[in-house]
C-alpha positions in Angstrom: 0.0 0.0 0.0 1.3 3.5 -0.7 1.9 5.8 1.9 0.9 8.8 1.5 3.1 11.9 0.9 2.7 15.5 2.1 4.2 18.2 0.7 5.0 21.2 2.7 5.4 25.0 1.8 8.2 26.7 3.8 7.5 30.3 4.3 4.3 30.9 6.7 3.7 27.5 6.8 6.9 26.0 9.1 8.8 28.9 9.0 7.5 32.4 10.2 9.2 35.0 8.2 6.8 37.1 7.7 9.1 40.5 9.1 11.9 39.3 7.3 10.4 39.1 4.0 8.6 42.6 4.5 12.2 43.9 5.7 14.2 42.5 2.8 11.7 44.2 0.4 11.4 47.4 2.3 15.2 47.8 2.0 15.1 46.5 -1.6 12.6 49.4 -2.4 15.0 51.8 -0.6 18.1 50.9 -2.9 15.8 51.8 -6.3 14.3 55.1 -4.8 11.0 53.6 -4.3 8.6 53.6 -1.6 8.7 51.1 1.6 6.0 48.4 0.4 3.5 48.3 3.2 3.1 45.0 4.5 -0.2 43.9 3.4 1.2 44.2 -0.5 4.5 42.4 0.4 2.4 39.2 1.8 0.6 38.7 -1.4 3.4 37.7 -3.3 5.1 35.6 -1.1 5.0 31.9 -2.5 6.0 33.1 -5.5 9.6 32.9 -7.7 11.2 36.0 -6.2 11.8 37.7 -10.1 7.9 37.0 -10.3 6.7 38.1 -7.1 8.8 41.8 -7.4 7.4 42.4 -10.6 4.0 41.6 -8.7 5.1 44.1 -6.6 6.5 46.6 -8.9 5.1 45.9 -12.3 6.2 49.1 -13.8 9.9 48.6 -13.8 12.1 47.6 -16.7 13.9 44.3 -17.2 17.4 46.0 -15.9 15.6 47.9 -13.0 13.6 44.5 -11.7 17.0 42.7 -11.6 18.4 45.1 -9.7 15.2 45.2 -7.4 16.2 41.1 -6.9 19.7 41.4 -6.6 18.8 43.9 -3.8 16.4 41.6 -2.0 18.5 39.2 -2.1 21.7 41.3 -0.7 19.6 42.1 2.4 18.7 38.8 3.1 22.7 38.1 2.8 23.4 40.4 5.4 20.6 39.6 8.0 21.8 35.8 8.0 25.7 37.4 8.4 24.2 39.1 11.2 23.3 35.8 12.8 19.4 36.4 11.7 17.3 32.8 11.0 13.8 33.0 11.1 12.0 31.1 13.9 10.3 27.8 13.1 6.7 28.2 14.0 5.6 26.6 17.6 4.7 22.6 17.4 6.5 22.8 13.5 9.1 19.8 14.8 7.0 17.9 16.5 4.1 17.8 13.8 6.9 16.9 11.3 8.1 14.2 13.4 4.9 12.6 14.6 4.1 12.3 10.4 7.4 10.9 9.9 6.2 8.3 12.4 3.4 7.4 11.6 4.8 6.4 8.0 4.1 9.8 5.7 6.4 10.7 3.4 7.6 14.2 3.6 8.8 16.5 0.8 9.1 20.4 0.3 7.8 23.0 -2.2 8.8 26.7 -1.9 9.1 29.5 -4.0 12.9 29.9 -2.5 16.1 29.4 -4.2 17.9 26.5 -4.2 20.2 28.3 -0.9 17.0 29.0 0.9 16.5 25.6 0.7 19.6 24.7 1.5 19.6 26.6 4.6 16.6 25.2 5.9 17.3 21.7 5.2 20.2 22.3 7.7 18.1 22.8 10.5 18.7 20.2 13.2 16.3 17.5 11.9 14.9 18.5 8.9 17.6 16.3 6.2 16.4 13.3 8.0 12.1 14.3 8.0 11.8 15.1 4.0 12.5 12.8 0.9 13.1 15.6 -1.5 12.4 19.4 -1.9 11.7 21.4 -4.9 12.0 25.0 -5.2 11.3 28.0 -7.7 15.0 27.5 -9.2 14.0 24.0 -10.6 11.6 25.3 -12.8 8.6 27.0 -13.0 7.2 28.4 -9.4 4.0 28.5 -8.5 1.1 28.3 -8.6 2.5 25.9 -11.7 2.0 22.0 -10.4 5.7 21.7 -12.1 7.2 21.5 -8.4 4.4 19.8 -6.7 4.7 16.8 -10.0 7.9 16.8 -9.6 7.4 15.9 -5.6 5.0 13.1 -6.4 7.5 11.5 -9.0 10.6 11.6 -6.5 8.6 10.5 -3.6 6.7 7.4 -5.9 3.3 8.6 -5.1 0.2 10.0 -7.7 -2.5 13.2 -6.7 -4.5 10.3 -4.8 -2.1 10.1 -2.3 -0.8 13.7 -2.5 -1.4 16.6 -0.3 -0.2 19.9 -0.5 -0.2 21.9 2.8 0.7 26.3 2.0 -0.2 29.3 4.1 -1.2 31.1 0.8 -3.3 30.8 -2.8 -0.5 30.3 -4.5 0.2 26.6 -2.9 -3.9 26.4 -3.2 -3.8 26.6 -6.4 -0.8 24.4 -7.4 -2.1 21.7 -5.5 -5.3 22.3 -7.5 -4.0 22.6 -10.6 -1.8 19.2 -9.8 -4.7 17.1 -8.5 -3.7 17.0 -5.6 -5.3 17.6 -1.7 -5.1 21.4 -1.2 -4.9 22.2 2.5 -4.3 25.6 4.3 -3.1 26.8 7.3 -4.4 30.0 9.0 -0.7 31.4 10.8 1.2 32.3 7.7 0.6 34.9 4.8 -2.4 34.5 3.6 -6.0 35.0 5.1 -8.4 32.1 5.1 -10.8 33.5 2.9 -7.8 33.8 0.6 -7.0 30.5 0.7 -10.6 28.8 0.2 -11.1 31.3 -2.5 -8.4 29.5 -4.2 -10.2 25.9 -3.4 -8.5 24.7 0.2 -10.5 22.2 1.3 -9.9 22.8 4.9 -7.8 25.5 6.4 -6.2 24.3 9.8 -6.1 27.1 12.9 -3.1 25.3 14.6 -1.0 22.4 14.0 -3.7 19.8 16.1 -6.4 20.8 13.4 -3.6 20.4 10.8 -3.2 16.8 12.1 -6.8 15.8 12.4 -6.9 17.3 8.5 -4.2 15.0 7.9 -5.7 12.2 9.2 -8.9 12.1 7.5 -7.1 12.9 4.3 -4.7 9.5 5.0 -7.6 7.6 6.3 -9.9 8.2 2.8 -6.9 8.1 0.4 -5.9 5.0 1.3 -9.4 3.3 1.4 -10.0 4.1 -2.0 
């Protein structure tokens, strides 16, 4: 019998870096003469390939001008991890992961981060050992394309049946629609839930416990079918 996979979006999901993001663009904005991006337009695009979600942002600038809006983001990001900055795993995030890893799910990862955002995060105490693969915006297109989440499914050996797809905003919504796959939501990160049921969650969980029970029933119908 299959087990069945979940794939998990980093930011807002297990990761809170919600002011980090916001700063990172703020200070990007600053470098091109721009104004600070308030908050609630930064959250919007997050999920998204970073060239993709600045343009979002700042959809007037030329090619030249939006590469040097990423290059910027991603210099300010440089210096708040030389500064010793990482961004706080949400509370319960470890012991959700592990109880999964238990109980015989298989784990992977689907973020709209770079290859050495991913990188960093799968060095966090634990985390090599939880997920099977991970699959970012660098390995093709980002979301809400199902290229990443397919490409999950295929490493892991599972099909959409099987497959859930668990994202703070509509962006991972919509990818795990658009792959077949189990859309579920979580209420901590980015996006609101209206948001994300707009986009076709079929449940949005309020903490990790709800996330679990979600989880469960998911497992329990996928594999009596």
């Amino acid at each position: 019998m299959t087990r069945p996979l979940a794939v998990f979006d980093i930011d807002g999901t297990l990761v809170d870096s919600r002011a980090s993001i916001h700063r990172a663009a703020c200070e990007a904005a600053q470098v091109l003469g721009l104004p600070e991006p308030a908050y609630g337009r930064v959250r919007m695009i997050v999920g998204l390939s970073l060239p993709k979600a600045l343009h979002t942002l700042e959809p007037q600038l030329t090619d030249a001008e939006l590469a040097e809006f990423v290059a910027a983001f991603q210099a300010s990001f440089r210096r708040m991890y030389e500064a010793g900055h990482e961004e706080p795993l949400y509370p319960g995030v470890m012991e959700h992961l592990r109880r999964l890893h238990r109980d015989g799910w298989r784990l992977a990862l689907a973020t709209g981060q770079n290859r050495r955002g991913v990188a960093r995060n799968l060095a966090r105490e634990g985390w090599a050992e939880l997920f099977l693969s991970s699959h970012c915006a660098e390995d093709g297109p980002g979301k809400p394309d199902p290229a990443m989440l397919r490409a999950a499914m295929t490493a892991c050996g599972t099909d959409p049946s099987t497959t859930t797809m668990i994202g703070d905003t509509a962006h991972d919504i919509a990818m795990a629609v658009a792959a077949g796959t189990h859309p579920l939501g979580v209420g901590w990160g980015f996006h609101t839930v209206e948001e994300q049921i707009a986009a076709g969650a079929a449940h949005v969980a309020s903490d990790f416990p709800d996330l679990e029970a979600a989880l469960d029933r998911f497992a329990a119908s996928a594999l009596a079918a």
